[in-house]
C-alpha positions as CSV (number, residue, x, y, z in Angstrom):
1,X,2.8,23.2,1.8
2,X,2.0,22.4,-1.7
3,X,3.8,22.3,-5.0
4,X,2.2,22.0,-8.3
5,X,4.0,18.5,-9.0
6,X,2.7,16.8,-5.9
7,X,-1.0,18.6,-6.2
8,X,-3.8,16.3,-6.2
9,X,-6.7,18.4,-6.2
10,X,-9.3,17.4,-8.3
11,X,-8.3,13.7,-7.6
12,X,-10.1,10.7,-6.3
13,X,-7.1,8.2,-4.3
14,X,-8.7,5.2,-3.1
15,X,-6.4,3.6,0.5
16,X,-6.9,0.2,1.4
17,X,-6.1,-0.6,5.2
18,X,-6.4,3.1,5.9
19,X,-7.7,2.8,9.1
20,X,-4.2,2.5,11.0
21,X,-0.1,2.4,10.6
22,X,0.8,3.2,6.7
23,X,-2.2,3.4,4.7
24,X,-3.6,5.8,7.9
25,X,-0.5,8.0,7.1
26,X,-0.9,8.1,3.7
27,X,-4.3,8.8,3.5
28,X,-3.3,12.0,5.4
29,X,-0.3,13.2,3.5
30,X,-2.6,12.8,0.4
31,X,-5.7,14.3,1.6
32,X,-3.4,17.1,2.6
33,X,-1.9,17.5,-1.3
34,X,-5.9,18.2,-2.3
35,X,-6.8,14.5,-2.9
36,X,-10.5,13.5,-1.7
37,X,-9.3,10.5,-0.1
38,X,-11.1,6.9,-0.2
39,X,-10.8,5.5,3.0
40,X,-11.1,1.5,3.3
41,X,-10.6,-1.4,5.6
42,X,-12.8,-4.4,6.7
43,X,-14.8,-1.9,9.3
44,X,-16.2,1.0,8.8
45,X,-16.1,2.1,12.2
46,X,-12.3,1.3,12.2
47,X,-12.2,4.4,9.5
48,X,-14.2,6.9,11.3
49,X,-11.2,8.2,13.2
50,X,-8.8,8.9,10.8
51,X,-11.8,10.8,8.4
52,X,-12.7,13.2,11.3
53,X,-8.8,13.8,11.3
54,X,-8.5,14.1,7.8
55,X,-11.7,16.8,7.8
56,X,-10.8,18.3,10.5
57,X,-7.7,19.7,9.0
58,X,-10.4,20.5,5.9
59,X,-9.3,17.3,4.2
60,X,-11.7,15.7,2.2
61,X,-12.1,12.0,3.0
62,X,-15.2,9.5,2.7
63,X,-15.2,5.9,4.1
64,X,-16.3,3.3,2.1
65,X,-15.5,-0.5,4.2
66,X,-14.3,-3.0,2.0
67,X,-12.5,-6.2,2.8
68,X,-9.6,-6.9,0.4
69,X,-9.7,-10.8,0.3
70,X,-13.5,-10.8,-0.8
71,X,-14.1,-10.2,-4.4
72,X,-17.6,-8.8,-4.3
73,X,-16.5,-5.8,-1.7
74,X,-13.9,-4.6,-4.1
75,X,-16.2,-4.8,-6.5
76,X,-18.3,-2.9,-4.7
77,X,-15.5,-0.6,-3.3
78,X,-14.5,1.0,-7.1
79,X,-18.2,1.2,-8.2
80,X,-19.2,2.9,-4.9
81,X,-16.4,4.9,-5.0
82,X,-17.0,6.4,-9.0
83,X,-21.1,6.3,-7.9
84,X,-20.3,8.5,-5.0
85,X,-17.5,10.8,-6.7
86,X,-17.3,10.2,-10.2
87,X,-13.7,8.9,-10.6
88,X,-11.0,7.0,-9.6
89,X,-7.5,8.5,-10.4
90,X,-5.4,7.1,-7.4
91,X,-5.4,3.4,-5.6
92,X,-3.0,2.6,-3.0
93,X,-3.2,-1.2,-2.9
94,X,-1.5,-1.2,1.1
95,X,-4.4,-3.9,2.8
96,X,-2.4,-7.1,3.8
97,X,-2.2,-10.0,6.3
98,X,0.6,-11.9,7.8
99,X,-0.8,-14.6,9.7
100,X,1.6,-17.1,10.4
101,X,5.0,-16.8,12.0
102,X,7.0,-19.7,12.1
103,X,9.0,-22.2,9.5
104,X,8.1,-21.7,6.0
105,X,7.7,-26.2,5.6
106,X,5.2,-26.0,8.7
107,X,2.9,-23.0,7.3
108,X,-0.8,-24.4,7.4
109,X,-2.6,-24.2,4.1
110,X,-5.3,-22.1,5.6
111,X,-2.6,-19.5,6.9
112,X,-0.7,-19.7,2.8
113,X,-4.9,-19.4,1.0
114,X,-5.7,-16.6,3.7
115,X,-2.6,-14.4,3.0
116,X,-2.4,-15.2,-1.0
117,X,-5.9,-14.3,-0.8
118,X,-5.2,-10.8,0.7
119,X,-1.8,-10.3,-0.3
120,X,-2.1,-11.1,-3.6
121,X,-5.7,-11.6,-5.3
122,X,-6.8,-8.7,-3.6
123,X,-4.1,-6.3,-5.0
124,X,-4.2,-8.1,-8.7
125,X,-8.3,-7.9,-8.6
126,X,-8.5,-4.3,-7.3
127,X,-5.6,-3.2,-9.3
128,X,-7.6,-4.8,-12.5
129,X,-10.9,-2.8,-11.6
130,X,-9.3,0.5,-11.0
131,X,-6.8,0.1,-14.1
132,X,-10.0,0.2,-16.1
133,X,-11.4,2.6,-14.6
134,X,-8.4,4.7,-15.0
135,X,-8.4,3.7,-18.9
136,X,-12.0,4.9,-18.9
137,X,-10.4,8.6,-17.5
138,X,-7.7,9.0,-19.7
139,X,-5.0,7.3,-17.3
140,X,-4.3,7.3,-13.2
141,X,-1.7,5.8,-10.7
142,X,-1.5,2.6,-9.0
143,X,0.8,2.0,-5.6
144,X,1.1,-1.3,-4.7
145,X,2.9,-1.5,-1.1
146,X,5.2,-4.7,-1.1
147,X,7.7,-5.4,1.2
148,X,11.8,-5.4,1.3
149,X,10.8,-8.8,2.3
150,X,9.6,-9.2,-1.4
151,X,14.0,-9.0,-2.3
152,X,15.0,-11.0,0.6
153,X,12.8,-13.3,2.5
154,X,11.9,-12.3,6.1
155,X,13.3,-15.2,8.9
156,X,10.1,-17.0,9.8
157,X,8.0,-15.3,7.6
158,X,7.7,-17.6,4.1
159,X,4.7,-17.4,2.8
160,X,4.3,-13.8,3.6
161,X,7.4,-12.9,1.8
162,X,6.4,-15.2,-1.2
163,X,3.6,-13.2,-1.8
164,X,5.3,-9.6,-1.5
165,X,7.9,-11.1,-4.2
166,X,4.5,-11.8,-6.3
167,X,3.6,-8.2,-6.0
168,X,6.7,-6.7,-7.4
169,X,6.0,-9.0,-10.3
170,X,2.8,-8.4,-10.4
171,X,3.4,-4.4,-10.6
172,X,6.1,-4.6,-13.0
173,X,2.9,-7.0,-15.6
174,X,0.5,-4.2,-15.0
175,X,2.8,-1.6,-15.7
176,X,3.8,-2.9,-19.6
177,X,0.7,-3.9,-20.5
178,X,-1.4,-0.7,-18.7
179,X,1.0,2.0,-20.0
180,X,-1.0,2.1,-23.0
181,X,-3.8,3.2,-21.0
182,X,-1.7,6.0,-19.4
183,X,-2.0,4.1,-16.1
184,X,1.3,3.9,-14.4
185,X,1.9,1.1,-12.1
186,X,4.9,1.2,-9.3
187,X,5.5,-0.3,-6.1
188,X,6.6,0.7,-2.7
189,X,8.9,-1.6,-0.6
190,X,8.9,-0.6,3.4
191,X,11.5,-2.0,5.7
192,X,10.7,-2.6,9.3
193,X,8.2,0.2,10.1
194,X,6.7,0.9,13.8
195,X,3.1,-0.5,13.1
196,X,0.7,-2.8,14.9
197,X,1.7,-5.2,11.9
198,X,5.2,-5.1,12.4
199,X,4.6,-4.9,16.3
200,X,5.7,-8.7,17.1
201,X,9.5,-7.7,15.7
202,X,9.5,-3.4,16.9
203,X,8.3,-5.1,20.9
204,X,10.7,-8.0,20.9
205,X,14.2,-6.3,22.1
206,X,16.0,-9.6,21.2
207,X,14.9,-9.7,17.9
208,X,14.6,-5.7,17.5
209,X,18.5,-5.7,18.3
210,X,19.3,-8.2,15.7
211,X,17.5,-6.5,13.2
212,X,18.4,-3.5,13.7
213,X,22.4,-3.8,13.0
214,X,21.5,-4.8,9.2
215,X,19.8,-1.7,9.1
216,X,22.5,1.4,8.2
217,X,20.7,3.8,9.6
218,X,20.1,1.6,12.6
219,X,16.3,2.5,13.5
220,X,13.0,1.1,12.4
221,X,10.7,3.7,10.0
222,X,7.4,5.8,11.6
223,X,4.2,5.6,8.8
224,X,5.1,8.7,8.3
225,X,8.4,8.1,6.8
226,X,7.0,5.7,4.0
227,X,4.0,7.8,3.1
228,X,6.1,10.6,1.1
229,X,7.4,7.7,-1.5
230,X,3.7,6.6,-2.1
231,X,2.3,10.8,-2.8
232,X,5.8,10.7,-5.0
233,X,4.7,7.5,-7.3
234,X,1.1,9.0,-7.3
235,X,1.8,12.7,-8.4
236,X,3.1,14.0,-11.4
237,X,6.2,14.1,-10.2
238,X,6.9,10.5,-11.2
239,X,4.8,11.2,-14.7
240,X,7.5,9.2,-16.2
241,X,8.3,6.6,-13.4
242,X,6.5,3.4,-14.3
243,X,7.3,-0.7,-13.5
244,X,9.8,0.4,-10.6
245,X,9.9,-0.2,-6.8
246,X,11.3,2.2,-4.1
247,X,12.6,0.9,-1.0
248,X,12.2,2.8,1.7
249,X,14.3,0.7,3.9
250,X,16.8,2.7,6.0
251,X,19.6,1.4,3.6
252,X,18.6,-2.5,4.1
253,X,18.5,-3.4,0.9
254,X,20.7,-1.1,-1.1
255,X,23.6,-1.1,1.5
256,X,23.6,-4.8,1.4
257,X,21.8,-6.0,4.4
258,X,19.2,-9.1,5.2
């Protein structure tokens, strides 16, 4: 059911890594609130599922592959996506790698360029092209998913973490200097969620079990359970929510845990 302050019809959201785990769930709950959705990952044919979903519950939803480490697709992705449909008013910056697990001092330098390159670039670059855009429009929304791991590094997870810290810093610089421009930048900080990313922690009951008593509400989060705070940041119902991030963590951070 819809409410006017969490109505997006009319509106343009672009997902990146929509085509499983968070950004899939999001792209529904959005398309659902009247949003034509964007749909984005490295393969098209990764997307095509989750669009006949999204249409099939008369969702609007167009796929449009990108990858989020290479400059000239997201490039390509924003100017396709205002070619196609005339706007941009929504980008959910969720795409992300974590390619090395294992001591922070014995990361290779491919694994830290490959996931600075995705992690990082790729949200500052895409968040730059849509924020003007937006500007262009009269103003827009920007979600950036970080990480609880941004606050407190994840065990065996350094350079991963570094990078989800960068983002929350990165959203709080674009919010100050785009609020001018009516664009309003905040962040989203998932604890340990039931995804094929977070897969090699939910399937390992040794190191499930440990994690699971800093947790307060002692379970690990479905996609669908983040995917409310990231309609919230993009709606008008946070019209004057700007520069923050919201954990959506079970209690993890703000009970005291990690």
């Amino acid at each position: 059911m819809r409410t006017a302050l969490f109505d997006l019809d009319g509106r343009v959201a672009v997902v990146t890594g929509a085509s499983r785990g968070i950004g899939a769930a999001t792209a529904h709950l959005l398309a659902q609130q009247g949003a034509h959705v964007v749909l984005s990952s490295r393969k098209a044919e990764d997307l095509e599922k989750v669009r006949e979903e999204i249409i099939a519950r008369q969702g609007k939803a167009t796929v449009i592959a990108a990858h989020a480490g290479v400059s000239e697709d997201l490039q390509r992705l924003v100017a396709e996506t205002v070619r196609q449909l005339g706007r941009l008013d929504v980008l959910v910056n969720n795409a992300a790698t974590n390619p090395f697990f294992g001591h922070v001092a014995e990361t290779p330098m491919a694994m830290v360029d490959k996931t600075v390159q995705v992690n990082l670039r790729g949200y500052f670059e895409l968040s730059s092209l849509a924020a003007q855009q937006m500007r262009t429009q009269g103003g827009g929304a920007i979600v950036n998913i970080a990480s609880v791991n941004g606050v407190k590094p994840g065990y065996m997870q350094g350079i991963y973490s570094i990078t989800k810290a960068a983002v929350i810093n990165m959203t709080q610089s674009f919010a100050r200097e785009c609020a001018p421009w009516k664009v309003r930048v905040n962040a989203v900080l998932p604890g340990l969620t039931d995804t094929k990313f977070a897969s090699a922690l939910v399937k390992n009951e040794q190191i499930l079990s440990s994690v699971l008593k800093q947790i307060p509400l002692d379970r690990y989060a479905q996609p669908e359970e983040i995917a409310p705070a990231i309609l919230y940041l993009a709606s008008d119902a946070a019209s004057y929510v700007t520069g923050t991030t919201l954990a959506v963590d079970g209690g993890l951070l703000g009970c005291g845990g990690i």
